[in-house]
C-alpha beads as a LAMMPS data file, in Angstrom:
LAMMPS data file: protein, C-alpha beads

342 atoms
341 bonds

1 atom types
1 bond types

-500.0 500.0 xlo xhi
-500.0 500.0 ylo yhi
-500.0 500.0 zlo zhi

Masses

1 110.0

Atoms # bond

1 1 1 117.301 -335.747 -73.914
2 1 1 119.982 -334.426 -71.834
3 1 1 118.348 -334.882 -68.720
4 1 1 117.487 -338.766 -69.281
5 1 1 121.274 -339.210 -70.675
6 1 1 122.483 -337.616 -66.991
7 1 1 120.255 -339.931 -65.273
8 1 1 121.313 -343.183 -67.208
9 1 1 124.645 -342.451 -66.291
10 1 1 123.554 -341.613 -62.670
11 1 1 121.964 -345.178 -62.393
12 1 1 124.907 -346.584 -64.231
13 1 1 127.411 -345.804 -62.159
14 1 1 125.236 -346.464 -59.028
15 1 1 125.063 -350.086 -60.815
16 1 1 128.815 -350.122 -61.024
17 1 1 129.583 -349.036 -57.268
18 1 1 126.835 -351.567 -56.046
19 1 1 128.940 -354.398 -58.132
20 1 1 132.027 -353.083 -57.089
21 1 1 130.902 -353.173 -53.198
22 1 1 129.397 -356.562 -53.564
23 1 1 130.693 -359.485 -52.187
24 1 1 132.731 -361.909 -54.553
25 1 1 131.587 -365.745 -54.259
26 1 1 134.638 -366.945 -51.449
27 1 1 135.024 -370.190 -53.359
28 1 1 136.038 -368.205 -56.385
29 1 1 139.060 -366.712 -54.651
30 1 1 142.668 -367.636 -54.796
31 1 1 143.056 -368.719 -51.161
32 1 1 146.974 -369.245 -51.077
33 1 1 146.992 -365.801 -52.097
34 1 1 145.671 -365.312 -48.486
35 1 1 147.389 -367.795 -46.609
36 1 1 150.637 -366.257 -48.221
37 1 1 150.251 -362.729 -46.218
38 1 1 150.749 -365.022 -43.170
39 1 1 154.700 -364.462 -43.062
40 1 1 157.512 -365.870 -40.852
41 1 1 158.691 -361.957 -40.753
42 1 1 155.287 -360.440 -39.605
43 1 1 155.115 -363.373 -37.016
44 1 1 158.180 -362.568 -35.786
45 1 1 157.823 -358.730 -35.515
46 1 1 154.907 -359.453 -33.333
47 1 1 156.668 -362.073 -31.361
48 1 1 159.560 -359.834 -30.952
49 1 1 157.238 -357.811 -29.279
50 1 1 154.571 -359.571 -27.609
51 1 1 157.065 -361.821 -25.910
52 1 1 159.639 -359.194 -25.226
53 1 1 161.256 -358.846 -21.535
54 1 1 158.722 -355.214 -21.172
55 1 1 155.842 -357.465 -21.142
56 1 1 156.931 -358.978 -17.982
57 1 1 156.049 -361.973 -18.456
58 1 1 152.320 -361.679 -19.062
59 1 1 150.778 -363.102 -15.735
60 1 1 147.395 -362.681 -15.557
61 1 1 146.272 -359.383 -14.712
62 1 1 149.375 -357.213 -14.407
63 1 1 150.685 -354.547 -16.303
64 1 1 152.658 -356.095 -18.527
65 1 1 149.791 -358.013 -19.399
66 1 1 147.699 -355.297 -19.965
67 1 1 150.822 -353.941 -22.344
68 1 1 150.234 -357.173 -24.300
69 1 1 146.883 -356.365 -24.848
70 1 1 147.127 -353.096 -25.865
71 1 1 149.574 -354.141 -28.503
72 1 1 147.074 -356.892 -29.788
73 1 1 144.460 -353.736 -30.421
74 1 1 146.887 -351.843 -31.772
75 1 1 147.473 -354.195 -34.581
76 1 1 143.941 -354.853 -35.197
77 1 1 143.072 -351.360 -35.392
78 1 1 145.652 -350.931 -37.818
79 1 1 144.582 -353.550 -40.092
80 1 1 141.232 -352.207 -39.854
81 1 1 139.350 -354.613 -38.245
82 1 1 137.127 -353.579 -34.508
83 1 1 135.827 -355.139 -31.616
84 1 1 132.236 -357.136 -32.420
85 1 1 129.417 -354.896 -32.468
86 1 1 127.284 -356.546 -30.158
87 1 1 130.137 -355.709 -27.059
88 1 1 131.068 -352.085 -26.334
89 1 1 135.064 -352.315 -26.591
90 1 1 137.663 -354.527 -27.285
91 1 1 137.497 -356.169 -23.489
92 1 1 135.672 -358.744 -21.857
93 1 1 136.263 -358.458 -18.093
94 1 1 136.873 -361.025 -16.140
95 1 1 136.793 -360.323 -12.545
96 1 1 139.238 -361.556 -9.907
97 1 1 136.483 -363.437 -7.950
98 1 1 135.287 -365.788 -10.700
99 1 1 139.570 -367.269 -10.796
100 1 1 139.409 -367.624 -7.734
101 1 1 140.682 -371.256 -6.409
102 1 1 139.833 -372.852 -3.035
103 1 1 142.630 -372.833 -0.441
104 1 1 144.360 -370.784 -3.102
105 1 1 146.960 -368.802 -1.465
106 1 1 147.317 -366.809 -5.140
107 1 1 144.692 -364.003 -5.787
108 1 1 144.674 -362.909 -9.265
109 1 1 143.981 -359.449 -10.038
110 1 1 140.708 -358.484 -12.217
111 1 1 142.094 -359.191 -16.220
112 1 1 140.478 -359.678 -19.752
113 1 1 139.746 -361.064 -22.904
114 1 1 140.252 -359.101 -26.015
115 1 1 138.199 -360.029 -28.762
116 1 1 138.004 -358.624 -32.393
117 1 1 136.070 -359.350 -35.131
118 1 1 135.245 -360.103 -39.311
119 1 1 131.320 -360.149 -39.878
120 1 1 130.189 -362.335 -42.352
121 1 1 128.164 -361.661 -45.322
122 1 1 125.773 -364.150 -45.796
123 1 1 125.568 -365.755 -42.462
124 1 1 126.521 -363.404 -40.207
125 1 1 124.447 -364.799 -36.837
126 1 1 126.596 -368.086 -37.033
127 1 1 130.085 -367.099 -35.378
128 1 1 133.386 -369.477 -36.102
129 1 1 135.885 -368.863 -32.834
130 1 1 139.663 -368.524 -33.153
131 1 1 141.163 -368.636 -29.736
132 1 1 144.511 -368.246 -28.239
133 1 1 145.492 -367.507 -24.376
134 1 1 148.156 -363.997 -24.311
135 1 1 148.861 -364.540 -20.585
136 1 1 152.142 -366.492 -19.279
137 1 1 153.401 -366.959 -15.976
138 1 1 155.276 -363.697 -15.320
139 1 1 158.330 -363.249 -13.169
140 1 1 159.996 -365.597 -11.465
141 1 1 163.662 -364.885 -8.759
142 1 1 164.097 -362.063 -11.055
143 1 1 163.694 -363.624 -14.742
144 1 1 161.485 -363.013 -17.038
145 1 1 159.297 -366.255 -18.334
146 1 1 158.821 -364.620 -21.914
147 1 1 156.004 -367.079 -22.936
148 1 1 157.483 -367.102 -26.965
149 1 1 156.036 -370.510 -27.630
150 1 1 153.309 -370.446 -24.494
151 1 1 151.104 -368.825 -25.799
152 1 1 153.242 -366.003 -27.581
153 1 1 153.147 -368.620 -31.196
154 1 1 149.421 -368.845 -30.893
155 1 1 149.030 -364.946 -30.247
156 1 1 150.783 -363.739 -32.647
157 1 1 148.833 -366.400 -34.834
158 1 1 145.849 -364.934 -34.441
159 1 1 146.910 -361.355 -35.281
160 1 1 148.016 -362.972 -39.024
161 1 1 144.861 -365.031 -39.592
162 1 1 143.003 -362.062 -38.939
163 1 1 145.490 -360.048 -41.246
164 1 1 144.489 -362.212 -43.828
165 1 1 140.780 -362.364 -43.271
166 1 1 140.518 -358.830 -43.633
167 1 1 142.745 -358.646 -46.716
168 1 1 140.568 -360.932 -48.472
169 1 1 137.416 -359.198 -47.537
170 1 1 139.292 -355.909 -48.378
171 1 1 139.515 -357.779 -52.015
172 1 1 135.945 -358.601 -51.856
173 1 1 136.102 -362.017 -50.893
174 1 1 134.768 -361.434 -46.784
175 1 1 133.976 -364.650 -45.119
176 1 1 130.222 -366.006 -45.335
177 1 1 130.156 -366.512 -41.650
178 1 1 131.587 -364.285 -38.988
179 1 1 135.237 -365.253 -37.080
180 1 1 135.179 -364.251 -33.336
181 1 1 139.349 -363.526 -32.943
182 1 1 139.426 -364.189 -28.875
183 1 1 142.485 -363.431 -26.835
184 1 1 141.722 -365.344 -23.764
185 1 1 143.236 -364.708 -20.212
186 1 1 143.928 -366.666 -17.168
187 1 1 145.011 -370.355 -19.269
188 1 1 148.001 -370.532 -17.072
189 1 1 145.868 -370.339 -13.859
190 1 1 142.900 -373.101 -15.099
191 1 1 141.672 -372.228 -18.179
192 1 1 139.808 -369.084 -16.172
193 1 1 139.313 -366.878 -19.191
194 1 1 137.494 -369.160 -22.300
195 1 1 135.869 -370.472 -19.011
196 1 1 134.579 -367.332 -18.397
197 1 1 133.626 -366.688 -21.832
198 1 1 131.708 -369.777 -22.175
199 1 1 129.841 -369.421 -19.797
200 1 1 129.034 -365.535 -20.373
201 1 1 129.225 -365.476 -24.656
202 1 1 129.043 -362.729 -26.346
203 1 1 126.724 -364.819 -29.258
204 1 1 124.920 -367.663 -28.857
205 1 1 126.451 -371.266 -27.917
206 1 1 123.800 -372.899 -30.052
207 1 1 125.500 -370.480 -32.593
208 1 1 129.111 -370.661 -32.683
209 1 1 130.616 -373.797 -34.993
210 1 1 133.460 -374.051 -33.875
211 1 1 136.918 -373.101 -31.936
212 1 1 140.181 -373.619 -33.764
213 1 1 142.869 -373.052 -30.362
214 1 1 146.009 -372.085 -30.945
215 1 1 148.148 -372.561 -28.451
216 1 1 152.068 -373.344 -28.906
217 1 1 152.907 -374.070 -32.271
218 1 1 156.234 -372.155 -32.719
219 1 1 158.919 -375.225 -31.627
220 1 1 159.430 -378.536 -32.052
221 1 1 159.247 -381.411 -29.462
222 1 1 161.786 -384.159 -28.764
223 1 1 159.865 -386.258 -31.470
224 1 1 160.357 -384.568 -33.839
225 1 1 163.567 -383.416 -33.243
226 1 1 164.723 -384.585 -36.903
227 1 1 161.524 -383.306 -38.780
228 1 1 159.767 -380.270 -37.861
229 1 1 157.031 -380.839 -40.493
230 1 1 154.202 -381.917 -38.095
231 1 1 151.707 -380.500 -36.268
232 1 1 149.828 -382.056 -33.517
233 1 1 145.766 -381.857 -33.778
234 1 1 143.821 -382.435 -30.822
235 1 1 139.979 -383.124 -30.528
236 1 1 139.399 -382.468 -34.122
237 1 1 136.756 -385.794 -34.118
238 1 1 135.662 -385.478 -30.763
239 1 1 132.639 -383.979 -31.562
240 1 1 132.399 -383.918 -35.120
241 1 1 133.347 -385.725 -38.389
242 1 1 133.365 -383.365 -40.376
243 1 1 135.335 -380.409 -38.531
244 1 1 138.100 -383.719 -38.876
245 1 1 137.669 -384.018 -42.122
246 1 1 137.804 -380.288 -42.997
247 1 1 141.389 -379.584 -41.296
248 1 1 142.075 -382.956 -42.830
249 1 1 141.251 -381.415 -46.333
250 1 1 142.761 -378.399 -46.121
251 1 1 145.987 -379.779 -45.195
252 1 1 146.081 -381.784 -47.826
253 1 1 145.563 -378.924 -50.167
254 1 1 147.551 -376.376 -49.023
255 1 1 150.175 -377.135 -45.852
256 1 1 150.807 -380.750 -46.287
257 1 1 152.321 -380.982 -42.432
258 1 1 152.282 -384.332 -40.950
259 1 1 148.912 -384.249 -38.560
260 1 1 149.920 -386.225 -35.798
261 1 1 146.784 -387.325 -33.802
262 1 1 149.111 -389.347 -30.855
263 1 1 147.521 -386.930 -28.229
264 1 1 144.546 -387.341 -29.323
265 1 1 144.520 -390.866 -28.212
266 1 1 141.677 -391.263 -24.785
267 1 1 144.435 -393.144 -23.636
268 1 1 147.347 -391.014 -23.622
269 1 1 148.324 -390.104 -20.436
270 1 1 149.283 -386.659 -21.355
271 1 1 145.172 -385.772 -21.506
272 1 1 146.547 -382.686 -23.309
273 1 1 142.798 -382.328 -24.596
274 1 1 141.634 -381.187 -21.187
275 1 1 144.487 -378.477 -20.825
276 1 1 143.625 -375.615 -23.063
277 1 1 141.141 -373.298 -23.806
278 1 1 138.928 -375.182 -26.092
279 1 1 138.047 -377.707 -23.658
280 1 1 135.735 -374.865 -22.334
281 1 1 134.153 -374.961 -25.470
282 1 1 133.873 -378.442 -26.103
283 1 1 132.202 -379.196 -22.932
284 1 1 129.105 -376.898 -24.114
285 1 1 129.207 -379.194 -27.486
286 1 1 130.879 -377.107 -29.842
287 1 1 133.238 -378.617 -32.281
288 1 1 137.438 -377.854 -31.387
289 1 1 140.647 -378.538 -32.723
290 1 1 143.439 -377.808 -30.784
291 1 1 146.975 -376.803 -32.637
292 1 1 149.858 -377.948 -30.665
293 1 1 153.339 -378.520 -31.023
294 1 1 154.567 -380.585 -27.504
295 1 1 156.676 -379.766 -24.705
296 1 1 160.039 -378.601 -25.098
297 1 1 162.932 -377.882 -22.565
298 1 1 161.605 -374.977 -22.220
299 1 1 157.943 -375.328 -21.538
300 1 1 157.485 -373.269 -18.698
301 1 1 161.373 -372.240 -18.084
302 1 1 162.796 -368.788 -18.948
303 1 1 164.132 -369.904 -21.998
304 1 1 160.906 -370.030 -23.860
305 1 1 162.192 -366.850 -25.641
306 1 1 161.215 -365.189 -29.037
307 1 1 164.545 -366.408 -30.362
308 1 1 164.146 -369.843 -30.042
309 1 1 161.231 -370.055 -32.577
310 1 1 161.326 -371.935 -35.732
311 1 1 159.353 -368.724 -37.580
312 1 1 159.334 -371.407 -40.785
313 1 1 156.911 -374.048 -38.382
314 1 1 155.094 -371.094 -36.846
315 1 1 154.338 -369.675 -39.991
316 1 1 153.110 -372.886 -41.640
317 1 1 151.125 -374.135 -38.742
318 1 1 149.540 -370.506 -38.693
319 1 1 148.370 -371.489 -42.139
320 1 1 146.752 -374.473 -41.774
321 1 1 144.759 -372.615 -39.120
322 1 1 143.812 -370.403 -41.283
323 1 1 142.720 -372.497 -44.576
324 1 1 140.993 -374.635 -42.165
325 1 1 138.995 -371.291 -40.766
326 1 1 138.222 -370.540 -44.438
327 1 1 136.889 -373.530 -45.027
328 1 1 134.513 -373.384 -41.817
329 1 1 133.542 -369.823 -42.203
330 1 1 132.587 -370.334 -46.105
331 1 1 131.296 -373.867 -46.196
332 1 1 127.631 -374.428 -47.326
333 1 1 126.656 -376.135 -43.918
334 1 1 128.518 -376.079 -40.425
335 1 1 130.210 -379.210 -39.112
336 1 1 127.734 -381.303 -37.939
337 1 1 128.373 -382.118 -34.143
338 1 1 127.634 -386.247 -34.280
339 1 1 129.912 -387.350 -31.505
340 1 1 129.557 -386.985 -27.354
341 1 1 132.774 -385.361 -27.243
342 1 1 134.393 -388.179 -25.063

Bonds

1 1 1 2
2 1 2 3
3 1 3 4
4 1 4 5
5 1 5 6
6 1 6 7
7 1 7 8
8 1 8 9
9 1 9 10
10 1 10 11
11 1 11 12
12 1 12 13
13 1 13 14
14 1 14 15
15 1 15 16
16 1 16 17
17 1 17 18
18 1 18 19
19 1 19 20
20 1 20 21
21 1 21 22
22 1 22 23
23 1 23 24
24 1 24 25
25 1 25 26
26 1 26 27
27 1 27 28
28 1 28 29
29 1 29 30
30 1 30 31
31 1 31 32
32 1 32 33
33 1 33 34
34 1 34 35
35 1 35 36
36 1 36 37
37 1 37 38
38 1 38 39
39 1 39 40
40 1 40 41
41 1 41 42
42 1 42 43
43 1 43 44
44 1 44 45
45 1 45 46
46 1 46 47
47 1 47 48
48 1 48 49
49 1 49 50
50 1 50 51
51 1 51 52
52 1 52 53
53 1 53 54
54 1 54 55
55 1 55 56
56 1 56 57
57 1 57 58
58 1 58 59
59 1 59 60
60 1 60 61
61 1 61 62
62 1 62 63
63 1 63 64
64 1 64 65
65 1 65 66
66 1 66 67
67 1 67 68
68 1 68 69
69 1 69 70
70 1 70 71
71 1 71 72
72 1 72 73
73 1 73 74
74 1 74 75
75 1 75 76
76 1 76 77
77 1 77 78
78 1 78 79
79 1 79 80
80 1 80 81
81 1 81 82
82 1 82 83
83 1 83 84
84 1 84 85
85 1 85 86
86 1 86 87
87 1 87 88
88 1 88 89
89 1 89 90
90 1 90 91
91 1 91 92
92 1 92 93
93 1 93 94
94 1 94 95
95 1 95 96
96 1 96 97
97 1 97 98
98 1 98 99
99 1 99 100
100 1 100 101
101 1 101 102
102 1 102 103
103 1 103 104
104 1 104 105
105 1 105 106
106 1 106 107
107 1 107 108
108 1 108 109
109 1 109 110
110 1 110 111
111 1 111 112
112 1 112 113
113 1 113 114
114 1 114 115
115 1 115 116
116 1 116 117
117 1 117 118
118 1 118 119
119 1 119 120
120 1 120 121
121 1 121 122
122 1 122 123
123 1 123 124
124 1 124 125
125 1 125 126
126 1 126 127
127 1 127 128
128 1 128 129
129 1 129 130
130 1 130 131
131 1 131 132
132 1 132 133
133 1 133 134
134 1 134 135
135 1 135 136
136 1 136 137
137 1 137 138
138 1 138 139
139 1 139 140
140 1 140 141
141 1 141 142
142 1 142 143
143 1 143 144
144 1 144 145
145 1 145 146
146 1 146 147
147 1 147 148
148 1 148 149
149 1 149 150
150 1 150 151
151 1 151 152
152 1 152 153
153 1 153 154
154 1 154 155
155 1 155 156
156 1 156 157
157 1 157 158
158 1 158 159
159 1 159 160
160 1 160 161
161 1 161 162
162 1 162 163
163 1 163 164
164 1 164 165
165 1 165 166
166 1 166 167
167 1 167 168
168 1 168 169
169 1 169 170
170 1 170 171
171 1 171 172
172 1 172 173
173 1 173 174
174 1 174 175
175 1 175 176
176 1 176 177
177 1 177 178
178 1 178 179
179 1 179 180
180 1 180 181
181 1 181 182
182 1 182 183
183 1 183 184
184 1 184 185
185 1 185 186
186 1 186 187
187 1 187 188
188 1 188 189
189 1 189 190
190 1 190 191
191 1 191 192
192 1 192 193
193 1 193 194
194 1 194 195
195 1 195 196
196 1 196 197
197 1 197 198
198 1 198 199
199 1 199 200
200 1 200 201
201 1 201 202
202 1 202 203
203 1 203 204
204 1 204 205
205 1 205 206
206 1 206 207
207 1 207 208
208 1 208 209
209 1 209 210
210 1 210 211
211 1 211 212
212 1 212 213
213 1 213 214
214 1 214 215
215 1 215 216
216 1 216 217
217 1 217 218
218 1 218 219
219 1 219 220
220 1 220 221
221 1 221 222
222 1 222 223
223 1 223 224
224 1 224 225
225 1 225 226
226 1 226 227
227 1 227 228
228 1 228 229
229 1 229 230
230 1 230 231
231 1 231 232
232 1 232 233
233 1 233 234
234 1 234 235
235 1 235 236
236 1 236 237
237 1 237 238
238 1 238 239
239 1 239 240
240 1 240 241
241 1 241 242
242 1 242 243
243 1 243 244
244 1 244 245
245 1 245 246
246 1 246 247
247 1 247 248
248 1 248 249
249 1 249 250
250 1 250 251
251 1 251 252
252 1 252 253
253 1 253 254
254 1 254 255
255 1 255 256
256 1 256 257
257 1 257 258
258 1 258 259
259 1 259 260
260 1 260 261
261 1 261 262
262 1 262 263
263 1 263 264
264 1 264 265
265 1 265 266
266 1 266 267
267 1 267 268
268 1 268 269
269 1 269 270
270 1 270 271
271 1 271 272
272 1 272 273
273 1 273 274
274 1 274 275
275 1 275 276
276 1 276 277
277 1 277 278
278 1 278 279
279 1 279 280
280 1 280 281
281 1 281 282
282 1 282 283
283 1 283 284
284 1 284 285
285 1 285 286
286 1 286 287
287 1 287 288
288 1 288 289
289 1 289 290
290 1 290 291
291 1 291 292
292 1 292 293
293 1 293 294
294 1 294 295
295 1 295 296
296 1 296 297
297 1 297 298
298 1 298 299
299 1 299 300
300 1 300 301
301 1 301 302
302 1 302 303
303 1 303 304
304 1 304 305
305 1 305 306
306 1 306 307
307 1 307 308
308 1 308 309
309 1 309 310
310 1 310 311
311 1 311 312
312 1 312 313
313 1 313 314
314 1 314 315
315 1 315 316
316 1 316 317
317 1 317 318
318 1 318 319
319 1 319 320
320 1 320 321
321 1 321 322
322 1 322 323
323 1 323 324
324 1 324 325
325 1 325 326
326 1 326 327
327 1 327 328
328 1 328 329
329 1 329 330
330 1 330 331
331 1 331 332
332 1 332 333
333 1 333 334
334 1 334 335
335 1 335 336
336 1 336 337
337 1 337 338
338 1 338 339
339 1 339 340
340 1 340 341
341 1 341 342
């Protein structure tokens, strides 16, 4: 009798630590709990940082842009979250040859993409791609071009969303599908790094849903210089009606900022939808929405410095990435690509 009441409990606690390891239904969880961790403080630590005048001004391939980096893997490591399995470190290389330019005076040195990632539970083969560029445009006659708002908003971005993807899986709740977090390089110098990683992917195209790009989202543009409630979204029906209607959703839901689609337009002469990193991806037919705020005085200028950042916007926009990326990494289907893309 003794033994079989040992071995009940045995299996009964076994029972309890499978339960307790098991994944929680996503749709059950309490998602602004989530979005919540994504903090105009944390944001700004990292900004602080990423976009500080040791980084040099993060041109591609120098030291102070390998100093980015290495705070970017820092983080992650310290929220407990690793490089994908299927690569063999945090870097994807991208060789100086393959940015090369014709009649290019410029040679870029070799650089890299830094990727981390979340598997998911239940559909871990299909991967949803979170992209931001952490290169700027370095030194200039001395100054430093910080890069706060280009791309030092959407980097920092990422770090949070990921911050909060983990916390939720930490809670039980870890995302159905996995989330690819990709620091690209090279943006400032054509779009050289998502380039390069479309067209050598760590997964499958035919398997990644989407790419949410974030890339400045920390200011406000002349606009909307009396309401910074807005966000613009880029290419989110391009290629898909229901990726649009998802960020639509979620919005709705949880950020409620004004989605302003005038870039969007095929018309506007801006064509800001062919001058980020998730063009790369939408020209091999996967589904994109690019975050944006506009141009500022400082696009480009030395002023584009940590202190100018409305943390309050960053913070928000961050979020609406993110409950839109919970929505595509624990939906029942993927967004259905039923558009050219044009």
């Amino acid at each position: 009798m003794k033994k079989i009441g040992i071995l009940s409990l045995s299996l009964l606690l076994v029972a309890c630590s499978v339960a307790k390891n098991s994944p929680k239904d996503p749709a059950k969880a309490d998602v602004a709990k989530y979005m919540n961790t994504i903090t105009q403080n944390d944001l700004k630590k990292h900004l602080y940082i990423v976009a500080s005048d040791s980084m040099q001004g993060r041109d591609t391939g120098t030291e102070g842009q390998k100093k980015a980096g290495r705070y970017l893997i820092s983080q992650y490591t310290a929220n407990g979250i690793s490089y994908p399995k299927a690569a063999d470190g945090w870097y994807q290389k991208v060789p100086s040859e393959f940015m090369s330019k014709a009649f290019s005076a410029t040679k870029l040195n070799d650089s890299e993409n830094i990727w981390a990632f979340i598997e998911g539970t239940e559909k871990p083969d299909e991967i949803l791609v979170i992209s931001a560029h952490y290169d700027h445009v370095g030194t200039k006659n001395g100054e430093v071009y910080n890069g706060a708002d280009d791309d030092g908003s959407g980097t920092v971005s990422l770090l949070e969303i990921a911050q909060a993807f983990i916390q939720a899986k930490k809670d039980g709740y870890g995302p159905k599908r996995s989330i690819l977090f990709l620091h690209v390089t090279g943006e400032e110098h054509g779009l050289h790094g998502s380039r390069y990683y479309s067209e050598h992917p760590l997964y499958p195209v035919a398997n990644t849903i989407a790419d949410l790009n974030i890339d400045m989202i920390g200011r406000r543009d002349e606009a909307h210089k009396d309401n910074g409630n807005y966000v613009y979204v880029i290419g989110s029906d391009r290629l898909s009606t229901d990726l649009h209607n998802i960020n639509e959703a979620a919005n709705k839901k949880y950020t409620n900022l004004n989605l302003d689609y005038t870039f969007n337009d095929r018309n506007d002469p801006n064509q800001f939808y062919f001058r980020s990193d998730h063009y790369n991806f939408a020209k091999k037919g996967i589904p994109i929405i690019f975050y944006f705020n506009g141009v500022h005085d400082d696009y480009h200028q030395p002023g584009d410095k940590p202190e100018k950042i409305e943390y309050d916007l960053l913070a928000k926009r961050a979020q609406l990435a993110f409950v839109t990326a919970w929505q595509l990494a624990n939906g029942d289907n993927r967004p259905r690509v039923d558009k050219d893309g044009r």
